[in-house]
Every structure is written in structure tokens, then in C-alpha cells.
C-alpha positions as CSV (number, residue, x, y, z in Angstrom):
1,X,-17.4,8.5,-38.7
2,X,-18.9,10.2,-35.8
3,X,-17.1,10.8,-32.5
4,X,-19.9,8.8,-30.8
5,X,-19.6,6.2,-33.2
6,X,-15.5,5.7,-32.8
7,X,-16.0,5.8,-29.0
8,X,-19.0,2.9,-29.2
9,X,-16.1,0.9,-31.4
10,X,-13.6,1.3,-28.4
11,X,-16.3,0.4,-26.1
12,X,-16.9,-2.5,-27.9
13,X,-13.1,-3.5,-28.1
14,X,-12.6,-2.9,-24.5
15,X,-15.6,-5.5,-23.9
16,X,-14.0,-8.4,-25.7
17,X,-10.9,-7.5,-24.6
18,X,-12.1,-7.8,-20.5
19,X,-14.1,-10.8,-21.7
20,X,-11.0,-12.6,-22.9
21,X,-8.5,-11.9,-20.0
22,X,-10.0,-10.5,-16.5
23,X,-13.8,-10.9,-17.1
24,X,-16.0,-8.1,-17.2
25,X,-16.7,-7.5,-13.4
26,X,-12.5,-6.9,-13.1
27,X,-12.7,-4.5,-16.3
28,X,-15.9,-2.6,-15.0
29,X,-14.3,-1.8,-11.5
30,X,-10.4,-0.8,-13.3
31,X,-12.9,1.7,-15.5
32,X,-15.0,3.1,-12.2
33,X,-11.3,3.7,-10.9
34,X,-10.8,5.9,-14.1
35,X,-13.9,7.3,-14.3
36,X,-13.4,8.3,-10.5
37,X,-10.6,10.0,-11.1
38,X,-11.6,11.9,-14.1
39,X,-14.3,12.9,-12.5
40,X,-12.4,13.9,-9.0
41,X,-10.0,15.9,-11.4
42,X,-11.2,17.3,-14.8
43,X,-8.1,18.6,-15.7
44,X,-6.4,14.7,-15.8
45,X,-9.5,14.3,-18.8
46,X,-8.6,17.5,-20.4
47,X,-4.6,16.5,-20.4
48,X,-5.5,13.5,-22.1
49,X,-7.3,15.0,-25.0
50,X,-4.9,17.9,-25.7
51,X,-3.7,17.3,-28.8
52,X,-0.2,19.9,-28.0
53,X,0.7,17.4,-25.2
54,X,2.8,14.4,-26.2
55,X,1.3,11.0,-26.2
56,X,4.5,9.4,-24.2
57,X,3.3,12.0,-21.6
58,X,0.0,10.6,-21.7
59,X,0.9,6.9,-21.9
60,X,3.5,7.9,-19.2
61,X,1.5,9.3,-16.6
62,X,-1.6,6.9,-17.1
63,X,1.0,4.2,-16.2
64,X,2.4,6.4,-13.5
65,X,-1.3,6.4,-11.9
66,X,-2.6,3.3,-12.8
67,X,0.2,0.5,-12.7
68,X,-1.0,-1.9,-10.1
69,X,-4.4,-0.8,-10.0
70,X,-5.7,-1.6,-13.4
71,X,-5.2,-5.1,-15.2
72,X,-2.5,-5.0,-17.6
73,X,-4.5,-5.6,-20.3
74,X,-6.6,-2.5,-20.2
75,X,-4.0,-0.2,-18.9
76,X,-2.3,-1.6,-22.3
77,X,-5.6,-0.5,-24.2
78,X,-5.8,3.2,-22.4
79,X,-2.8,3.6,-23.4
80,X,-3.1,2.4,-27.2
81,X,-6.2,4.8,-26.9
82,X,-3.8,7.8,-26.8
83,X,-1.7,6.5,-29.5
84,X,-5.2,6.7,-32.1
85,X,-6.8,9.4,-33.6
86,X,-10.5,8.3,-32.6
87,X,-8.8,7.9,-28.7
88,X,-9.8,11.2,-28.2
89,X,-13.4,10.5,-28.8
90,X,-13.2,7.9,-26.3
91,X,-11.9,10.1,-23.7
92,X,-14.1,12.9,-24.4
93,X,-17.5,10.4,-24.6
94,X,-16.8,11.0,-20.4
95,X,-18.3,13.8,-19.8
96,X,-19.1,14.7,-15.9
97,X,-22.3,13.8,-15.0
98,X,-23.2,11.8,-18.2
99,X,-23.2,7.7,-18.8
100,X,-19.1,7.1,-20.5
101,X,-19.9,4.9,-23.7
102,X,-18.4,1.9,-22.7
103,X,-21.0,1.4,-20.4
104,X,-24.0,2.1,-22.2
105,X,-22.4,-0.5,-24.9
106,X,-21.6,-2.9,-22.3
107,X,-25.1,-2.3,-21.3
108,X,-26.4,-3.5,-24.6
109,X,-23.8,-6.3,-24.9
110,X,-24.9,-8.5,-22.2
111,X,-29.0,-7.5,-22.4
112,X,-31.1,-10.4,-23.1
């Protein structure tokens, strides 16, 4: 399986899972927060895809930074993201200056 293909599948879980709890709107402004801050501060996007640094450090300082701002429910799925192989794929599909997958899948989730 691909990279882009792993990070479409999150993309597509984290659309169900805003469409059964906060609704998307909630979920889409809790992931421009994120992709603010990954793209205010590469080095938070490269911490999370090191493989050599711990995933309770990950899981621990996206809680750290988000708690409060994000709905619990997708905090809960960052955080799982860090805990899964393919998660890396996910955080890597945000590169600076290019469209993150989850919205180009979002995009073709709610398209007529």
C-alpha cells in the first residue's frame, strides 16, 4: 500500500469520525489549528514523524498543545495516528505549501 493511499484511508476515518460526533465544520477548523501550527513550526511535523522519538512523547505533547482546543475525539485519533505504522503517512501527506489529504478527501466526500 502506498503512503498516499494509507493517508487517504485516515482521511477517510477522520471524516466519519467528525461526521459522527462534532460535525465536519468543528473537525475542519481543530485540523486548520494543526495544520497552522505545522506549518508556523516544521520542526513540530518532523518530531512527529521521527521514528527514534517515542510515541508517548508524541501522544504526550500533542495533548500538551491541543487539549482544549481540539474536540476530544480527534485529539483521540491524532494521537492513535502516532500509535500506527501508516500514521506517519498521514503526517507527512502535510507538506508546506501543498493541499494535506484529509482535505482533498473531504473534498470528494461531500461533492455532488
Amino acid at each position: 500500500m502506498t503512503n498516499e493511499t494509507i493517508a487517504r484511508n485516515y482521511a477517510a476515518t477522520l471524516f466519519d469520525l467528525a461526521q459522527r460526533h462534532d460535525g465536519l465544520e468543528v473537525f475542519a477548523d481543530g485540523m486548520d489549528t494543526v495544520v497552522g501550527l505545522l506549518d508556523q513550526n516544521p520542526s513540530f511535523r518532523l518530531f512527529l514523524e521521527t521514528p527514534r522519538i517515542a510515541d508517548r512523547d508524541k501522544k504526550e505533547l500533542l495533548k500538551k498543545v491541543f487539549e482544549g482546543t481540539l474536540p476530544r475525539p480527534l485529539l483521540n485519533f491524532l494521537q492513535v495516528t502516532v500509535d500506527t505504522k501508516g500514521g506517519n503517512a498521514f503526517w507527512a501527506s502535510w507538506e508546506r505549501n501543498s493541499t494535506p489529504c484529509w482535505m482533498s478527501t473531504w473534498g470528494e466526500r461531500t461533492s455532488p
